[in-house]
C-alpha positions in Angstrom: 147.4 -93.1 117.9 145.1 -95.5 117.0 145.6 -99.2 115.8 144.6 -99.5 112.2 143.2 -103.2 111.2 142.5 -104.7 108.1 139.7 -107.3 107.9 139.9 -109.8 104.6 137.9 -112.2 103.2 137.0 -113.7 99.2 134.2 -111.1 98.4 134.3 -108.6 101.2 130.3 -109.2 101.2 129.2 -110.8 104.6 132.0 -111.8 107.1 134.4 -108.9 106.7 132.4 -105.9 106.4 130.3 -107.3 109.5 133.6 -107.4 111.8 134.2 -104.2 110.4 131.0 -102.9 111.3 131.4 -104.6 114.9 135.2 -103.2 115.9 134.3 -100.0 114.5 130.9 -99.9 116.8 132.7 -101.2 119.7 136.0 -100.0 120.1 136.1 -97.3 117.0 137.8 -94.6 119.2 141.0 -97.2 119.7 140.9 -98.7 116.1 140.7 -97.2 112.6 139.2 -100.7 111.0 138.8 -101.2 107.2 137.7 -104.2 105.1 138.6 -105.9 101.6 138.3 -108.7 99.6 140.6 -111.2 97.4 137.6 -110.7 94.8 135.3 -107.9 95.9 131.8 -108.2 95.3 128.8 -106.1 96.5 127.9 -105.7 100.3 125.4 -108.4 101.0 121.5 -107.2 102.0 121.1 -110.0 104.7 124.3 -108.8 106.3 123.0 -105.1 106.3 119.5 -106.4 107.7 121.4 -108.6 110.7 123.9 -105.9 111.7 120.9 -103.6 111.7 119.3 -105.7 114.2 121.9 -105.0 116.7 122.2 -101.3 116.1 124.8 -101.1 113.8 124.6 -99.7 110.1 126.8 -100.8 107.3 124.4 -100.2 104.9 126.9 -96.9 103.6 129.7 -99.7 103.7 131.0 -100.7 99.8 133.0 -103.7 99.1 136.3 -102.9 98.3 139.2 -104.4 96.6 142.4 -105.8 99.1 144.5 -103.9 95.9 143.4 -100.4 97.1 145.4 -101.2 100.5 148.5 -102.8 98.8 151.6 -100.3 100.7 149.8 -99.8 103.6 150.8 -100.8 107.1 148.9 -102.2 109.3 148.7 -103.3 113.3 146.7 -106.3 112.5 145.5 -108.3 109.1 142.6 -111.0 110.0 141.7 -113.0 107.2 138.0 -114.6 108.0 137.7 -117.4 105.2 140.1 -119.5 104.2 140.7 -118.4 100.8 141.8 -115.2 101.7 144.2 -116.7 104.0 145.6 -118.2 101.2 145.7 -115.8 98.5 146.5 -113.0 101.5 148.8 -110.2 99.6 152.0 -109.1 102.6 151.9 -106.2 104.5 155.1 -104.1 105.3 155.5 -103.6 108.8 154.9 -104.9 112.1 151.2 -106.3 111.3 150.1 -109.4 113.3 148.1 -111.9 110.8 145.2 -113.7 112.6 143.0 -116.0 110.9 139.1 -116.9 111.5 137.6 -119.4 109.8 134.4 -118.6 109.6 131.4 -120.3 107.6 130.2 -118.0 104.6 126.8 -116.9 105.5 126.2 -116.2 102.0 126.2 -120.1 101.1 122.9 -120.7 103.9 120.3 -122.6 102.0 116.6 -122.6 102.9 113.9 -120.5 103.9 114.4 -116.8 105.3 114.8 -117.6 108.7 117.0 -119.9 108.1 119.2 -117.8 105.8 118.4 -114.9 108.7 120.0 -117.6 111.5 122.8 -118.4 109.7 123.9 -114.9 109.2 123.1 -114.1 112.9 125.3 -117.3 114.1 128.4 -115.9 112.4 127.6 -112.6 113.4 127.7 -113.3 117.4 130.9 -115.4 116.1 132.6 -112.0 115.1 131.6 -110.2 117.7 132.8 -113.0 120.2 136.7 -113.2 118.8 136.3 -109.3 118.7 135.8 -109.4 122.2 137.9 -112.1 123.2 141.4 -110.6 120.8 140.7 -106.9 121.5 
């Protein structure tokens, strides 16, 4: 049976739909992985061009709200921002809650390559504590 995880951040734009994205790529046949937000936005076009870049396509991905979980169990809730942390609804069960504070890729300021880095540098960040946990 496989481990379900629930990724959360603010917008579910950038940080949690790319570990989504990543787990799913990596270990999908172990995890069934999903992804919300406190505040659900849209998915963000810079994360779907930097996950493309490393094979995997969230471009089909929608940002959803962390109310359409609400009565669900889960093995593990990771928050990735620190609002989410704090506004974090409670799952019943036996989830473990993990928390990465990541920097919002969203927030990069400057030209496209720059935007484009800072996207990719909390990218590799994911996939590193992705590695590291699972």
């Amino acid at each position: 049976m496989k481990k379900k995880v629930l990724f959360l951040c603010t917008e579910n734009s950038c940080r949690s739909q790319m570990a989504e994205g990543i787990l799913r790529h990596l270990m999908g046949d172990e995890f069934e992985v999903s992804s919300a937000g406190t505040r659900p936005s849209a998915v963000n076009p810079t994360a779907i061009k930097v996950m493309a870049e490393i094979g995997i396509d969230i471009s089909g991905h929608r940002s959803k709200s962390v109310q359409e979980f609400q009565g669900k169990s889960f093995d593990f809730v990771i928050t990735t921002c620190d609002t989410a942390r704090e506004t974090c609804p409670v799952f019943p069960g036996k989830a473990r809650h993990l928390h990465w504070s990541l920097d919002d890729p969203a927030e990069a300021r400057g030209s496209e390559e720059e935007i484009l880095s800072a996207f990719r540098k909390v990218r590799e960040e994911i996939k590193s504590k992705i590695q590291e946990e699972f």
